[in-house]
ZAGU-259811 format. One record per atom (N, C-alpha, C): atom name; x, y, z; residue in one letter; residue number from 1. Coordinates in nm, 4 decimals. Layout:
site, X, Y, Z, code, pos
CA, X, Y, Z, A, NUM $
...
end
This chain:
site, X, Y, Z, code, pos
N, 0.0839, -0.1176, 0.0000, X, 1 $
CA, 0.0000, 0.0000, 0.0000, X, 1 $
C, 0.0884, 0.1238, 0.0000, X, 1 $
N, 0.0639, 0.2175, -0.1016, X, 2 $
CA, 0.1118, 0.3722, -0.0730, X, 2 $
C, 0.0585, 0.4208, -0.0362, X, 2 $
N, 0.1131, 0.5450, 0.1167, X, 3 $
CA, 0.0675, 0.6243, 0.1259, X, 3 $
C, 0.1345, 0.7696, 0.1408, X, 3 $
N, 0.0630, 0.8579, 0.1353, X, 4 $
CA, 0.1115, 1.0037, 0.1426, X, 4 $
C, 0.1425, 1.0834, 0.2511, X, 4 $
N, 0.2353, 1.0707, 0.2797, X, 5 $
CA, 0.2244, 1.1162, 0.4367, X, 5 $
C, 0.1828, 1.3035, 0.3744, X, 5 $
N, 0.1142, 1.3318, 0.4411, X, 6 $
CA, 0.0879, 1.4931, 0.4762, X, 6 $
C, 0.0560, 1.5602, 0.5684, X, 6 $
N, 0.0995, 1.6849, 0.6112, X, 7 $
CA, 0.0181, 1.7772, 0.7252, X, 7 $
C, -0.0423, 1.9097, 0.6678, X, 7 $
N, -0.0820, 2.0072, 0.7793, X, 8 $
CA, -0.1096, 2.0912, 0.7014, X, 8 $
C, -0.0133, 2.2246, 0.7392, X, 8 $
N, -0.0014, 2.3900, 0.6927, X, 9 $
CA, 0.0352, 2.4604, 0.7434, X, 9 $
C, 0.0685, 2.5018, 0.9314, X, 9 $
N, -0.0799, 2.5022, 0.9021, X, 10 $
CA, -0.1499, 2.5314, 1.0813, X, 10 $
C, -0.0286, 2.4022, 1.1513, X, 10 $
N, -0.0502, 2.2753, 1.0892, X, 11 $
CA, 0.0744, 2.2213, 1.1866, X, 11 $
C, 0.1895, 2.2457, 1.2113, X, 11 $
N, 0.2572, 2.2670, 1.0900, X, 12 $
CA, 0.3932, 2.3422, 1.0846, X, 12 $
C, 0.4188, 2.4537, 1.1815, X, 12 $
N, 0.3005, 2.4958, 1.1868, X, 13 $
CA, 0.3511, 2.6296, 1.2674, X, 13 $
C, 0.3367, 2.6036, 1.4125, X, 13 $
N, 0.2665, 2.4552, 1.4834, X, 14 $
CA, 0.2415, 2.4286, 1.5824, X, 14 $
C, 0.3768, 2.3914, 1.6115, X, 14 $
N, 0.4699, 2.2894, 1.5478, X, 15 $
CA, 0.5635, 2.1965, 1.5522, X, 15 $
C, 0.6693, 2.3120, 1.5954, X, 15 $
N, 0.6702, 2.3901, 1.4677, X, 16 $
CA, 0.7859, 2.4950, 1.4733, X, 16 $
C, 0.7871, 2.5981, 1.6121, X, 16 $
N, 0.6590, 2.6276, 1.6251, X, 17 $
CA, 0.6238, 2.7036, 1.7727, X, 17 $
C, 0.7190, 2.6410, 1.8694, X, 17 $
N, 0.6308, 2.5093, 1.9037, X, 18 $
CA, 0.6574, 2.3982, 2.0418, X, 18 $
C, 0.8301, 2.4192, 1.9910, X, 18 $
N, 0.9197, 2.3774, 1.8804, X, 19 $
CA, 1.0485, 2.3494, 1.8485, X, 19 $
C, 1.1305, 2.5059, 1.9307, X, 19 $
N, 1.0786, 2.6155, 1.8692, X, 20 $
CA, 1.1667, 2.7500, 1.8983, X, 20 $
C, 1.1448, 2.7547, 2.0579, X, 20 $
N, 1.0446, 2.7245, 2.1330, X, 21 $
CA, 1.0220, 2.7570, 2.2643, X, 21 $
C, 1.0872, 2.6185, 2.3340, X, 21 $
N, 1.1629, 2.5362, 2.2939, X, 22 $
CA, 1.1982, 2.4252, 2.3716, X, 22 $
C, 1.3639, 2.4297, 2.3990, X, 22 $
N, 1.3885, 2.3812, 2.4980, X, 23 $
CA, 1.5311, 2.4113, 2.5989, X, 23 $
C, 1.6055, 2.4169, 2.4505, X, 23 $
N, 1.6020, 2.3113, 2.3520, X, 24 $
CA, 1.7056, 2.2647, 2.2604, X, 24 $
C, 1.6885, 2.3319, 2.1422, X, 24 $
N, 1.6523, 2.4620, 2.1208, X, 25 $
CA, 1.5568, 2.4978, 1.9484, X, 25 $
C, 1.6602, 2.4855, 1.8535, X, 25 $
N, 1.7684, 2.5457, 1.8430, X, 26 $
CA, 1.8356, 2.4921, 1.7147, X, 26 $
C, 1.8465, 2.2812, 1.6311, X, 26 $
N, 1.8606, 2.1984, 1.7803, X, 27 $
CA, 1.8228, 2.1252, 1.7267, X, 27 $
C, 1.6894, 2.1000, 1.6918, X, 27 $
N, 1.5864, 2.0832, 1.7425, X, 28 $
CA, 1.4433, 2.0570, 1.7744, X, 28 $
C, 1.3877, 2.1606, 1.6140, X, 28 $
N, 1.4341, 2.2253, 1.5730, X, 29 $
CA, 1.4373, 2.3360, 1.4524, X, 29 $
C, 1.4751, 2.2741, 1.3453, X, 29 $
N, 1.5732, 2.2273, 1.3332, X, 30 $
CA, 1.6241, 2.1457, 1.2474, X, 30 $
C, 1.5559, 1.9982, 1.2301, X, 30 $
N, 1.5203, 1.9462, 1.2962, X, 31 $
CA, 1.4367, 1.8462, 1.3169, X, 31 $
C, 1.3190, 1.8799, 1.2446, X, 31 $
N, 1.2488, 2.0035, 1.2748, X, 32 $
CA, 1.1188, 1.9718, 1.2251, X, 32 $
C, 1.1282, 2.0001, 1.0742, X, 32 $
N, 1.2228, 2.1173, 1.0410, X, 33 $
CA, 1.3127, 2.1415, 0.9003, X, 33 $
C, 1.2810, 1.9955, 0.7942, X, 33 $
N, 1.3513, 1.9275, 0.8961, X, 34 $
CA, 1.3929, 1.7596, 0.7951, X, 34 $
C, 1.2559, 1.7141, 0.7684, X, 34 $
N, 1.1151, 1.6918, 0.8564, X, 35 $
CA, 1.0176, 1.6341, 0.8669, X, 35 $
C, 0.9322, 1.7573, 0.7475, X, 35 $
N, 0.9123, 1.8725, 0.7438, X, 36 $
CA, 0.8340, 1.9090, 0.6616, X, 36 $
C, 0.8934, 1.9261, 0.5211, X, 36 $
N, 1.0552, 1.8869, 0.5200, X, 37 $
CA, 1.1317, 1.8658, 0.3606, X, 37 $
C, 1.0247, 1.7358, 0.3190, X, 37 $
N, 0.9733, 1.6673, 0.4088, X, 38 $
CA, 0.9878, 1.5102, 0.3827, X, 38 $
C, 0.8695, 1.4684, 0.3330, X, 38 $
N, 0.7429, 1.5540, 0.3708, X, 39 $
CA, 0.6540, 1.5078, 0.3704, X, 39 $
C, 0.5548, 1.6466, 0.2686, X, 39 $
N, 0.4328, 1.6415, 0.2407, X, 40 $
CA, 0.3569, 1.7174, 0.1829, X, 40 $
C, 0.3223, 1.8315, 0.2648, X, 40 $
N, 0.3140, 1.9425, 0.2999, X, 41 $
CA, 0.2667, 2.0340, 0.3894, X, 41 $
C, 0.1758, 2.0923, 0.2646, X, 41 $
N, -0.0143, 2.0632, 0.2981, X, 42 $
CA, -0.0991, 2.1616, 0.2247, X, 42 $
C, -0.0822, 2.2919, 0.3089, X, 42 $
N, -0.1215, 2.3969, 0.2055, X, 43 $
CA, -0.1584, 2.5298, 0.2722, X, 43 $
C, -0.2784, 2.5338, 0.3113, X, 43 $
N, -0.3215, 2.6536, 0.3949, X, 44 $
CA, -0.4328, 2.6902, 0.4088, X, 44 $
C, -0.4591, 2.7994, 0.3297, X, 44 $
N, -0.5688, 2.8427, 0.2268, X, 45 $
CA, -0.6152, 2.9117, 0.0868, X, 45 $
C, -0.7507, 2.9712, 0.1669, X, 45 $
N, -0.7332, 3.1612, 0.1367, X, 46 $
CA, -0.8296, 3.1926, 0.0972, X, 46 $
C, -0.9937, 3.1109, 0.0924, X, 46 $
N, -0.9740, 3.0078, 0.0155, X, 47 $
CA, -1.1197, 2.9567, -0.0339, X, 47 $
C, -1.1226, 2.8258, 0.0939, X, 47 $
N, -1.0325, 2.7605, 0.0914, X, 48 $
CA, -1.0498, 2.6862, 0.2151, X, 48 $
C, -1.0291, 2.7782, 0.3543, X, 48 $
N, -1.0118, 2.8782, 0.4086, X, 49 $
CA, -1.0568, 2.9308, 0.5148, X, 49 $
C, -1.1855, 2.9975, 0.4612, X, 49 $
N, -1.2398, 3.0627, 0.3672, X, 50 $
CA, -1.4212, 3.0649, 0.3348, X, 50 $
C, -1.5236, 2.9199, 0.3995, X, 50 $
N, -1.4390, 2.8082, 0.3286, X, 51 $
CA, -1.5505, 2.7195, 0.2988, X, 51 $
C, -1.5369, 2.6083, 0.4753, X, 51 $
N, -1.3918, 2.6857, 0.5880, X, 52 $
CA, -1.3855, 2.6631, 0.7217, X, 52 $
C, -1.5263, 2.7172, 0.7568, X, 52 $
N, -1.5146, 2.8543, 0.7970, X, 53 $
CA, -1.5671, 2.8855, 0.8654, X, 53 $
C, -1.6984, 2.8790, 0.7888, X, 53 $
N, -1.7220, 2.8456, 0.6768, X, 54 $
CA, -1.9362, 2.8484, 0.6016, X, 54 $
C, -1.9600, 2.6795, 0.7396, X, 54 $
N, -1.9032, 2.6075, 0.7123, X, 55 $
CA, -1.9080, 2.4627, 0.7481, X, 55 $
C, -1.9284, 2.5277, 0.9246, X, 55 $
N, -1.8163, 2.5313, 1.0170, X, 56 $
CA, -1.8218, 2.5578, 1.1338, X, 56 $
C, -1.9355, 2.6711, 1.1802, X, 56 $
N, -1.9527, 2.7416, 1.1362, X, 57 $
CA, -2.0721, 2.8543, 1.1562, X, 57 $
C, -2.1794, 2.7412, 1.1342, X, 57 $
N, -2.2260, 2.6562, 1.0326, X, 58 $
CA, -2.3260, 2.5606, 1.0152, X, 58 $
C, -2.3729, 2.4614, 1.1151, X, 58 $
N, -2.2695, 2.4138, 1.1931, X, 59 $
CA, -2.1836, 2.3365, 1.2886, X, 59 $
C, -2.2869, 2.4280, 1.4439, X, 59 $
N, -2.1987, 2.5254, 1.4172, X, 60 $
CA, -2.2467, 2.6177, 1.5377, X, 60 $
C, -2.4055, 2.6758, 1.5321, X, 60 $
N, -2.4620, 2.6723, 1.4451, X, 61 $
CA, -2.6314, 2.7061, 1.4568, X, 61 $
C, -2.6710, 2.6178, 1.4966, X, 61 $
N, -2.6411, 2.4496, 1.4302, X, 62 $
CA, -2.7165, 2.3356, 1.4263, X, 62 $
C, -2.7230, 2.3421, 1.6163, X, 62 $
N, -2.6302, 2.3519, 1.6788, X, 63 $
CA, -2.5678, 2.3188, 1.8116, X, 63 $
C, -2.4563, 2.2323, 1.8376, X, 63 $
N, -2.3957, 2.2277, 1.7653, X, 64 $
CA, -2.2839, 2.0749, 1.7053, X, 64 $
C, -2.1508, 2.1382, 1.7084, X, 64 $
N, -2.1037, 2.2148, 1.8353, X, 65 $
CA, -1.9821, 2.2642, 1.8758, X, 65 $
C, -1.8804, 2.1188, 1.7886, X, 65 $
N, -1.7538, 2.2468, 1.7375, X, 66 $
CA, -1.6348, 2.1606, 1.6950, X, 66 $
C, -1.4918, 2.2225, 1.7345, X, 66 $
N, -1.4214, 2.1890, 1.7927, X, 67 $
CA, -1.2685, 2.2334, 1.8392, X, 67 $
C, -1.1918, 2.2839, 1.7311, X, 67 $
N, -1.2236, 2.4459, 1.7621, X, 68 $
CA, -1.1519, 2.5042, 1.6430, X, 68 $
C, -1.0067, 2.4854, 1.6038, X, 68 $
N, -0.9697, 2.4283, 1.6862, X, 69 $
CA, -0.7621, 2.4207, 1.6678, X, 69 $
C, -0.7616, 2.2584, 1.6088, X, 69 $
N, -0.8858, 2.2000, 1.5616, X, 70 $
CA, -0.8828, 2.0566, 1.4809, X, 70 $
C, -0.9650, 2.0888, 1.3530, X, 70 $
N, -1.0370, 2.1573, 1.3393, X, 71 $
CA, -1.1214, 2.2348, 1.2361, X, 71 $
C, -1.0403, 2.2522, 1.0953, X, 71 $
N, -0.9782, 2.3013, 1.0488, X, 72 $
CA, -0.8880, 2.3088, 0.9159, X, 72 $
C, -0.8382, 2.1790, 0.9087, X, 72 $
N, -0.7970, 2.1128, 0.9683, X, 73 $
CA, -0.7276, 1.9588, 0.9811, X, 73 $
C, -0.8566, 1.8544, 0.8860, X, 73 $
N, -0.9326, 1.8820, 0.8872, X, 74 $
CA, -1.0530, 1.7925, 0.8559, X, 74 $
C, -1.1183, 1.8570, 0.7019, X, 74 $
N, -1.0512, 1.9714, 0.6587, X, 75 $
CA, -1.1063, 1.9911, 0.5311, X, 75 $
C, -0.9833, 1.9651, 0.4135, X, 75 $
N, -0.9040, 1.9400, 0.4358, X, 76 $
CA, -0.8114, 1.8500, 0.3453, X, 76 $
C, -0.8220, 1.6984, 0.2762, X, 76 $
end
């Protein structure tokens, strides 16, 4: 079986966050460097933050709360 490994932006910037704020950041930096050479990183677009928040606002009338910091993760 192939598969694709991918993440998205929003992660990168989680990884890279947690990496610069940790005792070790030049390594821990470099590390995450190697992992997003490696793998697919989608962006987040204009039209996919539109068609986030049409969906989550939909979400939120119905009454059907969703954890916005997992929210973009799920429209890829």
């Amino acid at each position: 079986m192939n598969v694709e490994v991918s993440t998205t932006s929003i992660n990168a910037f989680e990884i890279y966050f947690g990496a610069f704020r940790s005792k070790n950041a030049i390594k821990n930096v470099k590390k995450a460097d190697e992992l997003f050479n490696s793998i697919k990183v989608i962006e987040l677009t204009l039209e996919s933050s539109k068609k986030s928040a049409e969906i989550l606002s939909e979400l939120l009338r119905k009454g059907t709360p969703f954890p916005n910091h997992h929210f973009f993760q799920t429209l890829y």
